[in-house]
mmCIF file of the C-alpha atoms, coordinates in Angstrom:
data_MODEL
# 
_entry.id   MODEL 
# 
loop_
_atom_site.group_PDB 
_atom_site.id 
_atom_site.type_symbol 
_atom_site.label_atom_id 
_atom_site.label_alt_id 
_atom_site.label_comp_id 
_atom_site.label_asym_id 
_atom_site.label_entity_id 
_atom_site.label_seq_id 
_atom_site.pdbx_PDB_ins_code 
_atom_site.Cartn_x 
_atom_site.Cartn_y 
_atom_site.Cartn_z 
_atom_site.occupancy 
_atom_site.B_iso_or_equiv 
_atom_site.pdbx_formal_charge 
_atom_site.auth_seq_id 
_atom_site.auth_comp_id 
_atom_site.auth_asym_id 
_atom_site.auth_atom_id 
_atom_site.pdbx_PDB_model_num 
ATOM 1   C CA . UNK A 1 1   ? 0.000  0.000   0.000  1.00 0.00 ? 1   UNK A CA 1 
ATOM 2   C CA . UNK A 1 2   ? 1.028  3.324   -1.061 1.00 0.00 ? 2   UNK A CA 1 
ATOM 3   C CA . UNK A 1 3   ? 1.415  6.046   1.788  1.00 0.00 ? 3   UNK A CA 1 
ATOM 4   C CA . UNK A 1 4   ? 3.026  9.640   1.743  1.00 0.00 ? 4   UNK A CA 1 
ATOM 5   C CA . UNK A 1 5   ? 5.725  8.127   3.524  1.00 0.00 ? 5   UNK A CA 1 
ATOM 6   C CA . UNK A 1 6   ? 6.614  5.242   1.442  1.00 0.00 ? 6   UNK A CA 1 
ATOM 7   C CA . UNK A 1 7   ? 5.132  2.233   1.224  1.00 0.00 ? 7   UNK A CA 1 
ATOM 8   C CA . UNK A 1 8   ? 3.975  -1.218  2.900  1.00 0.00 ? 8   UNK A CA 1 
ATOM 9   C CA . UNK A 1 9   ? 3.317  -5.092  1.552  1.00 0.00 ? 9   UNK A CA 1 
ATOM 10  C CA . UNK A 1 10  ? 2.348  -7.645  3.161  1.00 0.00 ? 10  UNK A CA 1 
ATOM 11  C CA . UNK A 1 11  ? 4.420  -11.019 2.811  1.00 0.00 ? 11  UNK A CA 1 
ATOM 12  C CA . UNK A 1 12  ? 2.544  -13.325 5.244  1.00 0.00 ? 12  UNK A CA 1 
ATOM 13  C CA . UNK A 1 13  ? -0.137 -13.528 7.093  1.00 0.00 ? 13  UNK A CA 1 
ATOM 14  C CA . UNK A 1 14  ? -1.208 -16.605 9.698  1.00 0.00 ? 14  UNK A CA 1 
ATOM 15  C CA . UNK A 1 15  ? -5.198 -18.032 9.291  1.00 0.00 ? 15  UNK A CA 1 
ATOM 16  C CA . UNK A 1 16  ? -5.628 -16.871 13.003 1.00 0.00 ? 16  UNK A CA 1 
ATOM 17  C CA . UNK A 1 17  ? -4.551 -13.669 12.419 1.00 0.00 ? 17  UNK A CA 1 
ATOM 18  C CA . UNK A 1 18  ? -1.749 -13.777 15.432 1.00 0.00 ? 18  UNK A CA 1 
ATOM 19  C CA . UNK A 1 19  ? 1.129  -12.902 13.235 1.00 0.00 ? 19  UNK A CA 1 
ATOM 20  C CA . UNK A 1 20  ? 1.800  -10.920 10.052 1.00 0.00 ? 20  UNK A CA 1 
ATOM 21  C CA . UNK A 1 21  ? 5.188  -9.866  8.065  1.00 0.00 ? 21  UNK A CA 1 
ATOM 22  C CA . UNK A 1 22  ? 5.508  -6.852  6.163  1.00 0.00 ? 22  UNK A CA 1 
ATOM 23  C CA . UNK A 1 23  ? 7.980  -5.007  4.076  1.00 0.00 ? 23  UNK A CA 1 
ATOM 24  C CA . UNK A 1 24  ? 8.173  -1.181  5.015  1.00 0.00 ? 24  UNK A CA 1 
ATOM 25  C CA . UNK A 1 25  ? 10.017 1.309   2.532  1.00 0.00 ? 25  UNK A CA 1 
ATOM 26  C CA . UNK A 1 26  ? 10.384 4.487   4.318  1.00 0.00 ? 26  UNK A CA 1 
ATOM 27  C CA . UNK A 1 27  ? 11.281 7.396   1.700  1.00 0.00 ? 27  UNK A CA 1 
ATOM 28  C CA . UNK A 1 28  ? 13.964 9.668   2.675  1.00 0.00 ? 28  UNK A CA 1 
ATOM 29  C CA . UNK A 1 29  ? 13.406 11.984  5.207  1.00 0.00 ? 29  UNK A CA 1 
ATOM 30  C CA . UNK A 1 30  ? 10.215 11.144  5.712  1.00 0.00 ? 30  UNK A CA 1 
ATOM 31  C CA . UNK A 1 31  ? 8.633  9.095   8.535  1.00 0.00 ? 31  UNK A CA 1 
ATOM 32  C CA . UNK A 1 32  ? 5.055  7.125   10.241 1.00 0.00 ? 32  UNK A CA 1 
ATOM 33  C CA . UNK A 1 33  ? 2.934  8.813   12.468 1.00 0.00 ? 33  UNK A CA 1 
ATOM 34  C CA . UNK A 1 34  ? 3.718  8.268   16.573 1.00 0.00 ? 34  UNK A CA 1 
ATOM 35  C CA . UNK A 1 35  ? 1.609  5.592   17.396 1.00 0.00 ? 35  UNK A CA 1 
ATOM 36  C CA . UNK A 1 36  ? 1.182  2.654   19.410 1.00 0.00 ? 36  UNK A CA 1 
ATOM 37  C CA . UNK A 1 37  ? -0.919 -1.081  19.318 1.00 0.00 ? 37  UNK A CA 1 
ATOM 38  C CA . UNK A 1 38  ? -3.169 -2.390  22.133 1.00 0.00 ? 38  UNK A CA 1 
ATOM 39  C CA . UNK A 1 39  ? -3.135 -6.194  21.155 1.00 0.00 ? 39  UNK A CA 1 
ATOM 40  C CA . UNK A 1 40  ? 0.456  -6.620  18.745 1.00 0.00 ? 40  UNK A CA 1 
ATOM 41  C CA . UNK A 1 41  ? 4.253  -6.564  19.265 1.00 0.00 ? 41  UNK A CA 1 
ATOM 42  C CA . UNK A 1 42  ? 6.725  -5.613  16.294 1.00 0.00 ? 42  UNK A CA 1 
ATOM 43  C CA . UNK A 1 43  ? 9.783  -6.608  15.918 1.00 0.00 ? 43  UNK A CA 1 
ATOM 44  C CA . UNK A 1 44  ? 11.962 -4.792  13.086 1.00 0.00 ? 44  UNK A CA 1 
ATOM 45  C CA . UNK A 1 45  ? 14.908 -5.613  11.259 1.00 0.00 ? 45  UNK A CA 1 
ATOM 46  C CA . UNK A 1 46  ? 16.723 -3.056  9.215  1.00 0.00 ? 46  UNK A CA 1 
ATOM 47  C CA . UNK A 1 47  ? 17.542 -4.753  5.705  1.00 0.00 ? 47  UNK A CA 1 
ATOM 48  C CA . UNK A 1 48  ? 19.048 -1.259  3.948  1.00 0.00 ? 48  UNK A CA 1 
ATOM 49  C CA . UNK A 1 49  ? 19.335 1.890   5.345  1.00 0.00 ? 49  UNK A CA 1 
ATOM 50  C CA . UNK A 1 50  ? 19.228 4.044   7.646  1.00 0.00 ? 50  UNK A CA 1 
ATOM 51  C CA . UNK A 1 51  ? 16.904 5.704   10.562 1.00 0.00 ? 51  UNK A CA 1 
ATOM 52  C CA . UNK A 1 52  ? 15.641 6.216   14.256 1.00 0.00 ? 52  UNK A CA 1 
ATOM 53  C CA . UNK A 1 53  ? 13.059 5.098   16.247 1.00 0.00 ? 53  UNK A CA 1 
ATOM 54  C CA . UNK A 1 54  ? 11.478 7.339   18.801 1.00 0.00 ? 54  UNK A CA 1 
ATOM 55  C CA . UNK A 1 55  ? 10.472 5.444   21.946 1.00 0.00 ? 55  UNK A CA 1 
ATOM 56  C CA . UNK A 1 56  ? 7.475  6.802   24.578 1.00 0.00 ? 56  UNK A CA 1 
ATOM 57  C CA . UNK A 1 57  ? 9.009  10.388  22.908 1.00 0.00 ? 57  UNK A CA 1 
ATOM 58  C CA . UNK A 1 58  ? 12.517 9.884   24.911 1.00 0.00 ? 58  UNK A CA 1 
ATOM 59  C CA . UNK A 1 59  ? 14.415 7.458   24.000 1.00 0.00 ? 59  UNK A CA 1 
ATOM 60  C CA . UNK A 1 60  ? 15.798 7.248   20.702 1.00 0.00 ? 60  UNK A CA 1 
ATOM 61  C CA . UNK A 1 61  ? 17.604 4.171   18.820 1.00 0.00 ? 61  UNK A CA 1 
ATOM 62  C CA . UNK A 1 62  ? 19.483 4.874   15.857 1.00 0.00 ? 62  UNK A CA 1 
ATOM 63  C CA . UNK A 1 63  ? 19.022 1.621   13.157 1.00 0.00 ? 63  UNK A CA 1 
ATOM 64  C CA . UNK A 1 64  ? 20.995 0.784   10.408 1.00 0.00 ? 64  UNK A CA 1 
ATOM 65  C CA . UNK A 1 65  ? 21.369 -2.353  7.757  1.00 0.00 ? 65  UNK A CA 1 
ATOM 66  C CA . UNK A 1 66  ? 20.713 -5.787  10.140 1.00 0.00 ? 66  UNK A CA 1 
ATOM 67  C CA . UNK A 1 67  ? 20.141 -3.842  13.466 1.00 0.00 ? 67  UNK A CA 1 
ATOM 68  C CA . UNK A 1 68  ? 16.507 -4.957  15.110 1.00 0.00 ? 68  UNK A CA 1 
ATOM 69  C CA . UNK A 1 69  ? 14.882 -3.642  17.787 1.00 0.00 ? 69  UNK A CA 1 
ATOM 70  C CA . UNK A 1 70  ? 11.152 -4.967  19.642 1.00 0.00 ? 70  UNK A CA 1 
ATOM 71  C CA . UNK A 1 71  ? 8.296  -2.714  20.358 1.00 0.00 ? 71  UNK A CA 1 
ATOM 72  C CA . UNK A 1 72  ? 5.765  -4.100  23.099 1.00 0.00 ? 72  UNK A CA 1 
ATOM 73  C CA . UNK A 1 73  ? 2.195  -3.526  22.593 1.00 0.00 ? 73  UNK A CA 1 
ATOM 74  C CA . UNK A 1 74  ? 1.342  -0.666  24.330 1.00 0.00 ? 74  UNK A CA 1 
ATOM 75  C CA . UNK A 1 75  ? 4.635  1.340   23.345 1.00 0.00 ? 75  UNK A CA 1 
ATOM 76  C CA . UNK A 1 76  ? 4.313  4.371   21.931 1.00 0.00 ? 76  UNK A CA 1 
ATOM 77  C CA . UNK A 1 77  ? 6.948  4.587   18.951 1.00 0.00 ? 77  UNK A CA 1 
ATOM 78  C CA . UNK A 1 78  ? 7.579  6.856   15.530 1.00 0.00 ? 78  UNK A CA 1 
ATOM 79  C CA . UNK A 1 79  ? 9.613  5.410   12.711 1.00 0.00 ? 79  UNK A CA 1 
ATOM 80  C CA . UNK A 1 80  ? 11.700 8.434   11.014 1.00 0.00 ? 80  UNK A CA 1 
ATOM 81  C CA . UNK A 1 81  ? 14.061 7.755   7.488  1.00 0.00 ? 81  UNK A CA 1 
ATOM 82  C CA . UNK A 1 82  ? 16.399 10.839  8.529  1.00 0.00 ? 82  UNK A CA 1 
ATOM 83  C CA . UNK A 1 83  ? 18.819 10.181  5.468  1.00 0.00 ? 83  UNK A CA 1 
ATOM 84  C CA . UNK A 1 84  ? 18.836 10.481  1.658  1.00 0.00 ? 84  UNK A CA 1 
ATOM 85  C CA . UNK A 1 85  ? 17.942 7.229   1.193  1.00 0.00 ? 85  UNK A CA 1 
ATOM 86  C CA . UNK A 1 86  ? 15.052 4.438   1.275  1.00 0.00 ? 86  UNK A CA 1 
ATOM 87  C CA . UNK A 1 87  ? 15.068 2.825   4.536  1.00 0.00 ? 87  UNK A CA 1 
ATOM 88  C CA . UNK A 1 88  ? 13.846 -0.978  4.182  1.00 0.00 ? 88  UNK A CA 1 
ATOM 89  C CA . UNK A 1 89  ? 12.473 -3.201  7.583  1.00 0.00 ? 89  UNK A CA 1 
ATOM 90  C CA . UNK A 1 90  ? 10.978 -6.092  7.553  1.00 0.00 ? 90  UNK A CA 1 
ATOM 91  C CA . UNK A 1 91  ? 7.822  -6.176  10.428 1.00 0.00 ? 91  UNK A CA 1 
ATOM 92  C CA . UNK A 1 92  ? 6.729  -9.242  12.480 1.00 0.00 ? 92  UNK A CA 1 
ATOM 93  C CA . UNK A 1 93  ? 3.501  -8.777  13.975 1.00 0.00 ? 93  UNK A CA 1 
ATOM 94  C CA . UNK A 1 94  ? 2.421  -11.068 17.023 1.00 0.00 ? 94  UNK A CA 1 
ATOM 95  C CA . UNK A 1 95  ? 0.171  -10.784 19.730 1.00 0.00 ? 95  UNK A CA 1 
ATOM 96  C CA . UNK A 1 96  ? -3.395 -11.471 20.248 1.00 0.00 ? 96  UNK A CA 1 
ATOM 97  C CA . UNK A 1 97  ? -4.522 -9.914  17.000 1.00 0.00 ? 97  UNK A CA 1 
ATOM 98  C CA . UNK A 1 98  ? -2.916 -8.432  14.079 1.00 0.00 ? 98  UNK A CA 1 
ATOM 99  C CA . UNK A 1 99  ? -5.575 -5.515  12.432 1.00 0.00 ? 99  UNK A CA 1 
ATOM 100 C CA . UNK A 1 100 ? -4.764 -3.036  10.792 1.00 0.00 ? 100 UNK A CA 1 
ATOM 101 C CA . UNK A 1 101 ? -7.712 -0.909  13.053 1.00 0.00 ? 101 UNK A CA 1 
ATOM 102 C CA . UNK A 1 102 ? -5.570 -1.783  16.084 1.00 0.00 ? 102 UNK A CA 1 
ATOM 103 C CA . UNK A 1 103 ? -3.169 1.663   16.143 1.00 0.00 ? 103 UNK A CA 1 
ATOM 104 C CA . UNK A 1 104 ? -3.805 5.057   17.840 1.00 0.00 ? 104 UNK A CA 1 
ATOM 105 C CA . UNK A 1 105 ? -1.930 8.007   16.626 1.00 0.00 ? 105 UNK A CA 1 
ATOM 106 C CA . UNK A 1 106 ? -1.295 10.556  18.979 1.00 0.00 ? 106 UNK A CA 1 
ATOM 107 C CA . UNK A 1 107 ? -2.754 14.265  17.870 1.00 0.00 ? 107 UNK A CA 1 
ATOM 108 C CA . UNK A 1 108 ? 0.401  16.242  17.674 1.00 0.00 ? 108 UNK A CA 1 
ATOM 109 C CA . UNK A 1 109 ? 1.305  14.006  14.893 1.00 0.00 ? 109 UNK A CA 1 
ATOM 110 C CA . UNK A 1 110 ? -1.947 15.081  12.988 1.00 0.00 ? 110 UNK A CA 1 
ATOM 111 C CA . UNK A 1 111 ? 0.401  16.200  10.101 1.00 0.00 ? 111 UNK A CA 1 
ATOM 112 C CA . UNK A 1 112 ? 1.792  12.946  9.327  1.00 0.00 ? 112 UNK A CA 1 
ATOM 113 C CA . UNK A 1 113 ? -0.168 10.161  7.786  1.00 0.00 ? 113 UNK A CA 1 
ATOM 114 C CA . UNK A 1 114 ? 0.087  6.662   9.029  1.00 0.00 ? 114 UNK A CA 1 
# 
């Protein structure tokens, strides 16, 4: 799916609907929304590229090509591509249910788009 920040596929998906993969392409200098999941974990690996991820708006982890980090349900988080070039993760979804309804995006992010 086509978003003003890049783009997502999805490359599995489990009958129950407990886990899902996807491929995220980040454009550069671009990034998601802050948001967070009630009933999923992610867990992202870097495959190319280069970015940070903003943890409960404090913490920040700087990712590059085969670094992974987890994000607990719950966790508030925001994805940012801060470099001149596509960042690439792959996204494993788990947890009690993997919709694409479960995310909240917190209001002073209103600008960004998923």
């Amino acid at each position: 799916m086509d978003r003003p920040w890049g783009k997502w596929s999805v490359l599995y998906e489990h009958e129950d609907n407990t886990t899902k993969v996807k491929r995220l392409v980040v454009n550069p200098n671009s990034s998601l929304s802050r948001q967070k999941h009630a009933s999923r974990n992610e867990l992202w690996h870097v495959v190319e590229g280069k970015g940070i991820v903003e943890l409960y708006r404090n913490t920040n982890f700087r990712l590059e090509a085969h670094s992974m980090i987890e994000i607990p349900a719950g966790g508030w988080h925001k994805l940012i591509n801060d470099s001149e070039e596509e960042l690439v993760i792959i996204e494993i979804q788990y947890g009690d249910t993997c919709d694409e309804e479960d995310i909240e995006r917190q209001e002073d992010d209103a600008d960004e788009v998923e």
